[in-house]
C-alpha distance (Angstrom), angle and dihedral (degrees) to the residues before:
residue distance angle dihedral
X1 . . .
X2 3.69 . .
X3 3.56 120.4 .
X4 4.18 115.6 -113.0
X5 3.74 118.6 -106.1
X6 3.31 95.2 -121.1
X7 4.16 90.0 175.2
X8 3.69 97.6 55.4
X9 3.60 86.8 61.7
X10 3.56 102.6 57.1
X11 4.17 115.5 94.1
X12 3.51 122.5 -94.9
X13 3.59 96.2 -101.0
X14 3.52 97.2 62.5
X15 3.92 92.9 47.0
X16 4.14 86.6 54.1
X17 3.71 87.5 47.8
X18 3.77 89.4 55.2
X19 3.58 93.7 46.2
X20 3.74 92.5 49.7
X21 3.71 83.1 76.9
X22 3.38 108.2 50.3
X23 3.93 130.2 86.9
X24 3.91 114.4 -89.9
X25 3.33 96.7 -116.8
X26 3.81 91.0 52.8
X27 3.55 96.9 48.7
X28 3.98 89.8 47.0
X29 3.95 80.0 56.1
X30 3.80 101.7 56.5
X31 4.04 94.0 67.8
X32 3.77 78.4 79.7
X33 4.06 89.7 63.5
X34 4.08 94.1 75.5
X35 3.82 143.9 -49.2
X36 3.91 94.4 -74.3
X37 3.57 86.6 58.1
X38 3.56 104.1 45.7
X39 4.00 100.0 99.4
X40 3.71 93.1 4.1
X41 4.20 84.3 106.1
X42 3.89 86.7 52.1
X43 4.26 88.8 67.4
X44 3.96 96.1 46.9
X45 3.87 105.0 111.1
X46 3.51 99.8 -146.9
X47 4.08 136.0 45.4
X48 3.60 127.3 -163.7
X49 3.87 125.8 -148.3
X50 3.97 122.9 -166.7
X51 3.49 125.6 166.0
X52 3.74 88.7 -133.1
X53 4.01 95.9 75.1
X54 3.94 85.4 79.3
X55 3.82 104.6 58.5
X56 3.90 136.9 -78.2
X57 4.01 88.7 -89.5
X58 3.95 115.9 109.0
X59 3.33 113.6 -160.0
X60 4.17 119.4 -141.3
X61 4.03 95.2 -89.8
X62 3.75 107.3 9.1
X63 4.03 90.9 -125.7
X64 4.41 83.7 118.0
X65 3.92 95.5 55.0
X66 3.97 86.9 39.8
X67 3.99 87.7 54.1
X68 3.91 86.7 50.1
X69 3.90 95.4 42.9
X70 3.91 101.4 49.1
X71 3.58 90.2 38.1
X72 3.25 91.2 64.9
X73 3.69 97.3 38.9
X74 3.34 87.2 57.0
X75 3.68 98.7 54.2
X76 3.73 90.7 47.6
X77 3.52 93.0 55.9
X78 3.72 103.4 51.9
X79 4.62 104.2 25.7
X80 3.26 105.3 119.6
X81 3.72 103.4 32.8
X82 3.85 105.1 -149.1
X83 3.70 93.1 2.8
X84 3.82 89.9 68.3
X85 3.99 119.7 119.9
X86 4.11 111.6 -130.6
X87 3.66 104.0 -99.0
X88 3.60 105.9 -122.5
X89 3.84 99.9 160.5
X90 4.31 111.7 56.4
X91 3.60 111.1 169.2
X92 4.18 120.5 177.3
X93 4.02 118.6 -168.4
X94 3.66 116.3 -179.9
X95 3.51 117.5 173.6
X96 3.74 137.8 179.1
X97 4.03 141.2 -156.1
X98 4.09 82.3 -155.1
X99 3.62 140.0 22.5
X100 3.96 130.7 -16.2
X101 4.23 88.9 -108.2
X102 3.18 90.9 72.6
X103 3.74 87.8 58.7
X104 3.86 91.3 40.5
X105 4.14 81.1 60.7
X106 3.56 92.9 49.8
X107 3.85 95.1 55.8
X108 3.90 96.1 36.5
X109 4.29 89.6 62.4
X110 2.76 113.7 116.5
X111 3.49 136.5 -87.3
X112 3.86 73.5 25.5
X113 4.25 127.9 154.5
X114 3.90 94.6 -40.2
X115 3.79 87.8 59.1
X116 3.84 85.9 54.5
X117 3.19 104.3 49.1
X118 3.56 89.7 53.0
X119 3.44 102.0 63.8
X120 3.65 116.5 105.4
X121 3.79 96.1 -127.4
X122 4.06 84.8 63.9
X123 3.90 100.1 40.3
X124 3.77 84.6 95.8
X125 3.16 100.3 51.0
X126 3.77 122.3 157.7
X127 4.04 109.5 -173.0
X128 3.93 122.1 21.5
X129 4.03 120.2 -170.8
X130 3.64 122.8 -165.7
X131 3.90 119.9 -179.0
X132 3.27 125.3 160.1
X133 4.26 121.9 166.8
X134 3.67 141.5 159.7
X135 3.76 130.3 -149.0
X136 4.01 82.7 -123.3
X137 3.78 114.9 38.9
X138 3.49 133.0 19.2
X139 4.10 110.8 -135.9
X140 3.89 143.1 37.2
X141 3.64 146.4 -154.1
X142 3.69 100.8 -110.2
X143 3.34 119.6 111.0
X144 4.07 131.1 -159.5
X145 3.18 108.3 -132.7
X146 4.04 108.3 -129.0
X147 4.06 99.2 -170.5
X148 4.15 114.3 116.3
X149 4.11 81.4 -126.8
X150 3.84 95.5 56.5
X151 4.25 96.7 20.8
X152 3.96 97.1 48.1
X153 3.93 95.8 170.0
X154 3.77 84.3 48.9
X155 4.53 88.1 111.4
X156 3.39 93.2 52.2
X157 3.83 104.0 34.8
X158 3.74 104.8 120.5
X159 4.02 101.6 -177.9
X160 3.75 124.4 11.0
X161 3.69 124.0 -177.0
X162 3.73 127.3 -170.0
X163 3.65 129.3 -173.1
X164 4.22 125.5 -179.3
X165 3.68 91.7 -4.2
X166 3.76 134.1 104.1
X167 3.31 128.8 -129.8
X168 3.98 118.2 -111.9
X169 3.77 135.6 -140.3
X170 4.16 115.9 -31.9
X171 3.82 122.3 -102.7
X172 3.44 114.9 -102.2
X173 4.27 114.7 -97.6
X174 3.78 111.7 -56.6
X175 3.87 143.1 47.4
X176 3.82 107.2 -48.4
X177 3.95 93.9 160.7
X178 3.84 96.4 48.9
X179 3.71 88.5 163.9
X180 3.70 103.6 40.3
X181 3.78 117.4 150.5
X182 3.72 105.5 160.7
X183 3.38 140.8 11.4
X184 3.78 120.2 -170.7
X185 3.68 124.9 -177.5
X186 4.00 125.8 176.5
X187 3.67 122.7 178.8
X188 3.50 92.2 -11.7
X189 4.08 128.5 141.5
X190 3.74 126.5 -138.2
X191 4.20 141.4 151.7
X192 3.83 101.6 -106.1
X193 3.62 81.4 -122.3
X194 3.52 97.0 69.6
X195 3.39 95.8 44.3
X196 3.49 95.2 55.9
X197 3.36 84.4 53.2
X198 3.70 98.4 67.3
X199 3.98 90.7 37.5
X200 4.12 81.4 60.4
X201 3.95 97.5 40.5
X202 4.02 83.3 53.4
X203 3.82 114.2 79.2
X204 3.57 101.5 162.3
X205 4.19 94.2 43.9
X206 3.89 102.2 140.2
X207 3.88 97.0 158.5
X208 3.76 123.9 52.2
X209 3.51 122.6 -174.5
X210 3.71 128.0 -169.2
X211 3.69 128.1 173.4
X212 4.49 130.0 161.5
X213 4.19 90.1 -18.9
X214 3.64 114.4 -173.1
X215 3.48 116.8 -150.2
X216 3.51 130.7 -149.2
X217 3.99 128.4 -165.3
X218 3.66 133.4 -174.5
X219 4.04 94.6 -108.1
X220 3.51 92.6 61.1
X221 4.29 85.8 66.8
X222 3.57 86.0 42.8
X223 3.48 109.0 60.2
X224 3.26 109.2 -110.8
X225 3.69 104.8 138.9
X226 3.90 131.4 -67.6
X227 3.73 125.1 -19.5
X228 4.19 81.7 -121.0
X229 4.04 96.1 48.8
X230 3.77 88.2 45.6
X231 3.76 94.2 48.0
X232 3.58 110.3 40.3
X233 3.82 90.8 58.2
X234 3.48 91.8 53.6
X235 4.10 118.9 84.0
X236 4.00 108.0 -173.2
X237 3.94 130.7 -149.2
X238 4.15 127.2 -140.0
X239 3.34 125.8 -161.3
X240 3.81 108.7 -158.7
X241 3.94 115.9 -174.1
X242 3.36 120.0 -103.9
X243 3.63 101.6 -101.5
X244 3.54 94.2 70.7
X245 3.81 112.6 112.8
X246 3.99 101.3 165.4
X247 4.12 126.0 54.9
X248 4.09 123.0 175.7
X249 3.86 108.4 -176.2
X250 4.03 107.7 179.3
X251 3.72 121.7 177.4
X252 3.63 104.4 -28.7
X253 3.71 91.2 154.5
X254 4.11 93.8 144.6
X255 3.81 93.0 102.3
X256 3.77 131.5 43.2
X257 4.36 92.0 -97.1
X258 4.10 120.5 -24.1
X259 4.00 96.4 -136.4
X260 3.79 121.9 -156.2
X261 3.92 132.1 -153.9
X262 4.01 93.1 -154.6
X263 3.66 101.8 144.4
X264 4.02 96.3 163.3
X265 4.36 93.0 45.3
X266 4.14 111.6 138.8
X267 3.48 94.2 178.8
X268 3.53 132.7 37.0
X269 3.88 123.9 179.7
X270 3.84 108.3 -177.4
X271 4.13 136.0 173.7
X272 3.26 120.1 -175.4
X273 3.83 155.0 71.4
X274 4.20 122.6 -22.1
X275 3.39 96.6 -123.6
X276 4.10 96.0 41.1
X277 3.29 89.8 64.9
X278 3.74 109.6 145.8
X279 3.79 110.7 -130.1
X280 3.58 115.3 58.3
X281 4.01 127.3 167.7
X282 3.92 88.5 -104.1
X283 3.98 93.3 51.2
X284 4.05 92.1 43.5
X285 3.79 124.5 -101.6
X286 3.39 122.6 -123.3
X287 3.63 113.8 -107.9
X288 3.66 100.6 -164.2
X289 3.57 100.2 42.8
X290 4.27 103.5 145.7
X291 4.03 104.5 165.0
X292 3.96 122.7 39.6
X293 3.63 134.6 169.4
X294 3.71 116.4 -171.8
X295 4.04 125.3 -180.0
X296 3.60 105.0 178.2
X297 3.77 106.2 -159.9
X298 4.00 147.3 152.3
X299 3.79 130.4 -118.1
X300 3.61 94.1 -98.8
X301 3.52 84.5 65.7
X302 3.61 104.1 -105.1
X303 3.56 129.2 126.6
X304 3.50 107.2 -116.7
X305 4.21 140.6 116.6
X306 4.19 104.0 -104.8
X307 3.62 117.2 -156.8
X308 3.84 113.1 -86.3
X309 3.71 113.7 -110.8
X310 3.68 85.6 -112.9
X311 3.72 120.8 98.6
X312 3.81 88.6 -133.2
X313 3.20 108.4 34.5
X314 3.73 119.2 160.5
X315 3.97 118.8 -102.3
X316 3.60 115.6 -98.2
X317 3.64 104.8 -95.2
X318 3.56 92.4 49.3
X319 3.64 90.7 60.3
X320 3.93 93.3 40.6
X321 3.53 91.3 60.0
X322 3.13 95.1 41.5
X323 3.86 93.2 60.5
X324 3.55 104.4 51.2
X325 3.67 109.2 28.5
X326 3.42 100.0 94.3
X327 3.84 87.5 61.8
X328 3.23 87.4 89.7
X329 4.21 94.8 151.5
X330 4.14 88.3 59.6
X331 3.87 107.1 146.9
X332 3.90 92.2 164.1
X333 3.90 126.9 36.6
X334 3.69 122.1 162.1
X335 4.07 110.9 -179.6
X336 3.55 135.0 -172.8
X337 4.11 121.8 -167.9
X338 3.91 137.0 165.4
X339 3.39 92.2 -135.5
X340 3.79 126.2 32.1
X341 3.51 94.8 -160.5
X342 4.08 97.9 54.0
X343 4.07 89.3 84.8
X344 4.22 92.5 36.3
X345 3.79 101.5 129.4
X346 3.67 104.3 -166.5
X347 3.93 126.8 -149.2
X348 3.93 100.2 -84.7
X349 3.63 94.9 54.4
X350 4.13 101.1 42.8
X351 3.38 94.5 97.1
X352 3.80 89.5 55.9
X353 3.84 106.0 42.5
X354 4.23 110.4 17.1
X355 3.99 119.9 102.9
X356 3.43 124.8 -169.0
X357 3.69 125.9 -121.5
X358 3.65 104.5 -164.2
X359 3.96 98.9 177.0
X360 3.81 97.3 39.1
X361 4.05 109.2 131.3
X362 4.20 101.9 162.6
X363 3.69 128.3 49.0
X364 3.25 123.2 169.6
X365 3.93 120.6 -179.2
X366 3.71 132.4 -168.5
X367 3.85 128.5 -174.6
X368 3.36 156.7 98.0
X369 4.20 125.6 -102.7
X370 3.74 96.4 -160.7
X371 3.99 105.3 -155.9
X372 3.76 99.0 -28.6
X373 3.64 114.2 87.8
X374 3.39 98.8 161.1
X375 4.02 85.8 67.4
X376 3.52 91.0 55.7
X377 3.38 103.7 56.2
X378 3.73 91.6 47.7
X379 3.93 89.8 59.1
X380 4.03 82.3 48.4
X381 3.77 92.6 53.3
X382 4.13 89.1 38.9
X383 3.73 85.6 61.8
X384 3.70 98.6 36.5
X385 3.62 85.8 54.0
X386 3.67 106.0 49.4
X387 4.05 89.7 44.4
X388 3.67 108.5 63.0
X389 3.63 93.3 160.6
X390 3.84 104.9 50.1
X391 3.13 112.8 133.2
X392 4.13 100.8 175.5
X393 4.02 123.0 51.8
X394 3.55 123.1 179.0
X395 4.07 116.2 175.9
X396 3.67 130.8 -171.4
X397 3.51 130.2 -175.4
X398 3.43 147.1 -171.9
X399 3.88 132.2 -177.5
X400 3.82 95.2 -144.2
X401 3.86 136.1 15.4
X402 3.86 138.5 -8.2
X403 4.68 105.5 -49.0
X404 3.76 80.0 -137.2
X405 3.47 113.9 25.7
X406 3.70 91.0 119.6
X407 3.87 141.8 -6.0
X408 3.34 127.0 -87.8
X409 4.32 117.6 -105.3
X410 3.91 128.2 -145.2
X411 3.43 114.9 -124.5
X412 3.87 118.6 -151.5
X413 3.79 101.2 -143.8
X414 4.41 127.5 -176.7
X415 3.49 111.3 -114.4
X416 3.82 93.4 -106.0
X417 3.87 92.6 62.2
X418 3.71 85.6 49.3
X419 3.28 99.3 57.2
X420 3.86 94.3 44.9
X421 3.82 94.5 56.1
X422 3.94 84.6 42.9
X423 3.78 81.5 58.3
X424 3.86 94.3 51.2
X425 3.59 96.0 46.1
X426 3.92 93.7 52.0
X427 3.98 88.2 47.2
X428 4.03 85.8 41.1
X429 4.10 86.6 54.2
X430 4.12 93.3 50.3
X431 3.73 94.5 46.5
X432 3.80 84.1 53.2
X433 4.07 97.8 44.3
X434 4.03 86.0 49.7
X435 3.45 84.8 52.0
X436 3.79 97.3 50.4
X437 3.94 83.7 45.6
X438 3.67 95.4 55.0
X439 4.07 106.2 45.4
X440 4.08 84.0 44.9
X441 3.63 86.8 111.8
X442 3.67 92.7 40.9
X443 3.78 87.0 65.4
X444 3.67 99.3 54.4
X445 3.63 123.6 143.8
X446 4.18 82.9 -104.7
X447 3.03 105.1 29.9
X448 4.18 110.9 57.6
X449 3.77 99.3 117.4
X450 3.65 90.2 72.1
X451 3.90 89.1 60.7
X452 3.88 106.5 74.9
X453 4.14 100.9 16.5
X454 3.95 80.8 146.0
X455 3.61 91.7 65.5
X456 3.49 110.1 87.8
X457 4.39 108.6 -158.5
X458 3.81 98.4 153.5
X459 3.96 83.6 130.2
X460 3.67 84.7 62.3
X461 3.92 101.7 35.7
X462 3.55 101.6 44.7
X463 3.94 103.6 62.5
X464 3.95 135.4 40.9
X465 3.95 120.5 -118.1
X466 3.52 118.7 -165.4
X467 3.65 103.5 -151.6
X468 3.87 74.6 67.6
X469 3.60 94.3 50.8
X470 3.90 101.7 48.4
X471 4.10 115.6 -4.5
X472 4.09 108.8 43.1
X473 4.08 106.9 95.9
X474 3.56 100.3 144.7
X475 4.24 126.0 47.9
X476 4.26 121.3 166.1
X477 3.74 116.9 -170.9
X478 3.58 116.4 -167.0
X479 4.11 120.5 179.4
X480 4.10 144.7 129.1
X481 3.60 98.2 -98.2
X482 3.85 107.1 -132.8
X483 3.91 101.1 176.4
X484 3.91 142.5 -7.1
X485 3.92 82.6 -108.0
X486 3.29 107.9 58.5
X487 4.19 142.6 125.3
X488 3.80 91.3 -110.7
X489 3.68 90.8 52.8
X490 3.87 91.0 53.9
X491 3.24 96.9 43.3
X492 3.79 92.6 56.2
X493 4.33 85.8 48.0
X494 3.57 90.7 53.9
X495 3.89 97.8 44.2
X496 3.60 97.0 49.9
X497 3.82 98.0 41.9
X498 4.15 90.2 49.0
X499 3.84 102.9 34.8
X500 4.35 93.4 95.5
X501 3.85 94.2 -165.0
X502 3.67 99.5 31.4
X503 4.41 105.3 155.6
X504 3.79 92.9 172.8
X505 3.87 142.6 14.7
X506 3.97 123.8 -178.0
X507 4.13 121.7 -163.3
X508 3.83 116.9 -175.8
X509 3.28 108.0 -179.5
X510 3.64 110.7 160.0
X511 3.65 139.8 -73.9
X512 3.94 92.8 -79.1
X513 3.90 101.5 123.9
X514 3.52 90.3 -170.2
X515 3.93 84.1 68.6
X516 3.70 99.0 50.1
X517 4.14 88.3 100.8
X518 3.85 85.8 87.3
X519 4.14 95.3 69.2
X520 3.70 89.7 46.4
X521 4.30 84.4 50.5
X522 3.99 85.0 56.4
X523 3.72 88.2 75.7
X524 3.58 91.6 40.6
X525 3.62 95.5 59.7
X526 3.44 98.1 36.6
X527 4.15 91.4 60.7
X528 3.78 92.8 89.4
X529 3.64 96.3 56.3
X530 4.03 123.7 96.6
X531 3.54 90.2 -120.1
X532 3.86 104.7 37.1
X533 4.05 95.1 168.2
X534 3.43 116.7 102.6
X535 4.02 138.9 142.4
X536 3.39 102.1 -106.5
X537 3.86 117.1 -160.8
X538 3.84 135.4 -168.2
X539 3.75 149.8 164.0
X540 3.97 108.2 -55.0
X541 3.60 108.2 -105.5
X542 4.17 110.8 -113.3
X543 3.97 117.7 -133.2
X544 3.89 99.3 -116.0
X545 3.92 130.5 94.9
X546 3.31 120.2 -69.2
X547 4.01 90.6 -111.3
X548 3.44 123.9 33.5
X549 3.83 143.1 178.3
X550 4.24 109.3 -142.5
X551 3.81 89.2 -164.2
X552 3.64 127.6 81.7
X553 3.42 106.8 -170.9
X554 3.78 103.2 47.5
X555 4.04 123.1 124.5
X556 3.15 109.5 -113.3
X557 3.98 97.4 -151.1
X558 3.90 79.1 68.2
X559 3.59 92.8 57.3
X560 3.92 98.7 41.6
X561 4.02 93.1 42.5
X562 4.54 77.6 56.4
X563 3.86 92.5 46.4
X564 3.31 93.2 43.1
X565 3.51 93.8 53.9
X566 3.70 98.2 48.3
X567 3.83 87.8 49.9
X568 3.83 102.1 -110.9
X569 3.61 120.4 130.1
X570 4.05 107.9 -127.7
X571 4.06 112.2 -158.9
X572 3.99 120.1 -138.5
């Protein structure tokens, strides 16, 4: 029995949204499918190109897949004559195993992109994406051209997205991208010149986006040093029109700080250094900033506050402070930091650096603290106290380095070395289940304080907060627990025993199950509290026994001799 054709009897609109995502060539290809289909392709308002529709191989200068690309571009754009949908949707992917000139090849064929965006079908075209990359560099010397003679869906472009390109020659004086909504560039290169230029030929701009811009400055062509020495010394302003509500600045590190004049920005996204950030009292802060998410990181990829290139430059907290305390209407900060206790303010210098943010409801904070707890807490109180209506808090920690500086790499190890870190982790997992057996008593229901008397939270203890008092119903802990004593562990005690109108609290703290005493704690330390029921979340339990050896091969007069000298009794 044949099988329905289920596709054929879907509407026409959801066949053209299907083909709206498919290469040109391959929607060209599906008039061959039946009569329904035959000019079907012809009313889909958008076509795609990407280099990878003609095969993996790259030829030695990319002019052949170029040929191949634009010529079908080209027919896509004009079949049909009259019968042609408007082309609201263009789309360009050119991709390389090598180096970007072989992409600059592919888009310099001829008839190439001018050709395209010539065509009548695309003169009203709505959203324009550009991305070229290589496996082994990152930009190229093509340039769009941004000129109403050269860019003639430039008034009615509504999004335009450019990735490893640069941008070409300014329009002339006036509004040239009338309907401008968002501009995204990755990787790309410009002048800042020209792209101030398009920031003031774009009125209605509400979403900038910003991501590994290269800079390039007229001393650089004239000899007058390195591109570097010329660059880092330089620190550039943008003036984005006043529509725009939304700003993501990632790792624009190129110049010495990328300033914007963004008085009317919502959101802000940013990744970078400390002391680049990008609103500064002489640029213009934005008053009404409500949503930022700031990762303040280092070229090596780490998140951490580098020196400034000043000789006196001011200490980290200082300049943290500094930078967003005039957001005072915040109702959503996420942060991410090396180092906890670079922003601590401690109690002598409050009065100095703290802001309030009276309208903040979500923080979310991500670090390390290294070896000094006692800084940690004191940027935990800091926030605590200048929040007093936060209402969300999600914390988590690490003991040493950035949880995301960089990726983690598979190591192919010989079975021997396998079965010797097997061994480790087994002895590892006793010395830890003797330890849970010994400070048993230590976490009785009277007797926690004796727990964590290492931990020093006097920052915390010694002062009320009221966002503790009457606002905080949700807290999530997330860290790699190391020990029963430990800061996080404390700092999960003293949240859920103060937070007055807690309704939810989630601890992840690994996939030890020897550890997962500390969720059933939560409850315990809760019981004093007027309102002692709360959802209480923790690490989903795995199906395997409680205590396991990872290594087959292991001799297990080894492991008892171990047990039996830690005192634990070890089962055959």
């Amino acid at each position: 029995m044949a099988a329905a054709d289920r596709l054929s009897a879907l509407p026409d609109s959801a066949l053209l949204q299907v083909l709206s995502f498919l290469p040109a060539g391959a929607a060209a290809r599906t008039s061959a499918l039946s009569r329904r289909w035959r000019g079907l392709w012809l009313q889909a308002d958008a076509v795609n190109l990407d280099t990878g529709s003609y095969g993996r191989y790259d030829d030695h200068d990319g002019r052949m897949k170029g040929r191949w690309l634009f010529r079908d571009a080209i027919a896509a754009v004009t079949a049909g004559g009259r019968r042609r949908c408007p082309v609201r949707k263009l789309s360009v992917l050119v991709s390389s195993s090598n180096h970007m000139d072989y992409c600059e090849d592919v888009m310099r064929t001829s008839p190439g992109m001018d050709a395209v965006l010539a065509a009548p079908a695309t003169r009203r075209l709505e959203e324009l994406r550009l991305v070229l990359r290589a496996d082994f560099s990152w930009r190229c010397g093509y340039e769009l051209p941004i000129t109403r003679r050269l860019l003639p869906c430039a008034a009615s472009l509504r999004v335009l997205e450019l990735a490893g390109c640069a941008l070409g020659p300014p329009p002339a004086a006036g509004a040239a991208f009338v309907r401008l909504d968002t501009l995204r560039l990755t990787l790309c290169s410009s002048s800042p010149e020209n792209l101030q230029a398009v920031l003031d030929a774009a009125p209605s701009l509400a979403t900038l986006f910003l991501d590994n811009i290269s800079f390039t400055t007229e001393e650089e062509l004239g000899g007058c040093g390195s591109w570097y020495e010329v660059m880092r010394k330089r620190r550039f302003l943008l003036r984005c029109p006043r529509s725009v509500s939304a700003v993501t600045l990632l790792r624009c590190h190129d110049t010495d700080g990328l300033d914007l004049d963004a008085r009317g920005v919502r959101f802000l996204r940013y990744e970078g250094y400390l002391d680049h950030f990008p609103f500064t009292s002489a640029s213009g802060m934005p008053a009404n900033l409500e949503h930022a998410e700031l990762r303040f990181c280092a070229a090596d990829g780490t998140c951490r506050n580098p020196p400034s290139s000043e000789e006196e430059a001011q200490p980290p907290h200082a300049m943290f402070w500094e930078s967003i305390g005039s957001f005072s209407r915040l109702r959503f900060l996420k942060l991410k930091l090396l180092d906890i206790n670079d922003i601590a303010v401690h109690p002598e210098q409050e009065a100095t650096f703290l802001k309030q943010f009276p309208d903040l409801k979500f923080l979310k904070l991500k670090g390390s603290y290294e070896n000094d707890k006692r800084g940690a807490a004191v940027a935990i109180a800091n926030f605590l106290h200048c929040c007093p209506a936060l209402q969300e808090l999600r914390l988590k920690f690490k003991i040493h380095g950035d949880p995301d500086a960089s990726p983690k790499v598979i190591i192919h190890l010989s079975e021997g070395r396998k079965a010797q870190l097997g061994l480790e982790k087994s002895m590892e997992l006793l010395k830890r289940l003797k330890s849970e057996t010994s400070t048993s008593a230590c976490y009785g229901v009277d007797d926690d304080d004796r727990c964590c008397d290492d931990v020093d939270l006097s920052a915390l203890q010694a002062r009320r907060f009221p966002c503790l008092e009457s606002h905080l119903r949700k807290i999530r802990l997330k860290f790699e627990l190391q020990d029963f004593n430990c800061f996080e562990v404390k700092i999960a005690k003293f949240l859920v025993e103060n937070a007055v109108v807690l309704e939810a609290m989630q601890v992840h703290d690994g996939d030890q199950r020897v550890c997962d005493h500390i969720h059933r704690k939560l409850a315990i330390w809760r019981a004093g509290s007027s309102n002692s029921k709360i959802d209480i979340v923790g690490e989903k339990v795995k199906t395997r026994p409680l205590f396991q050896f990872e290594v087959i091969d292991l001799c297990p007069k080894t492991l008892k001799a171990f047990a039996s000298q830690q005192g634990i009794k070890v089962f055959s």
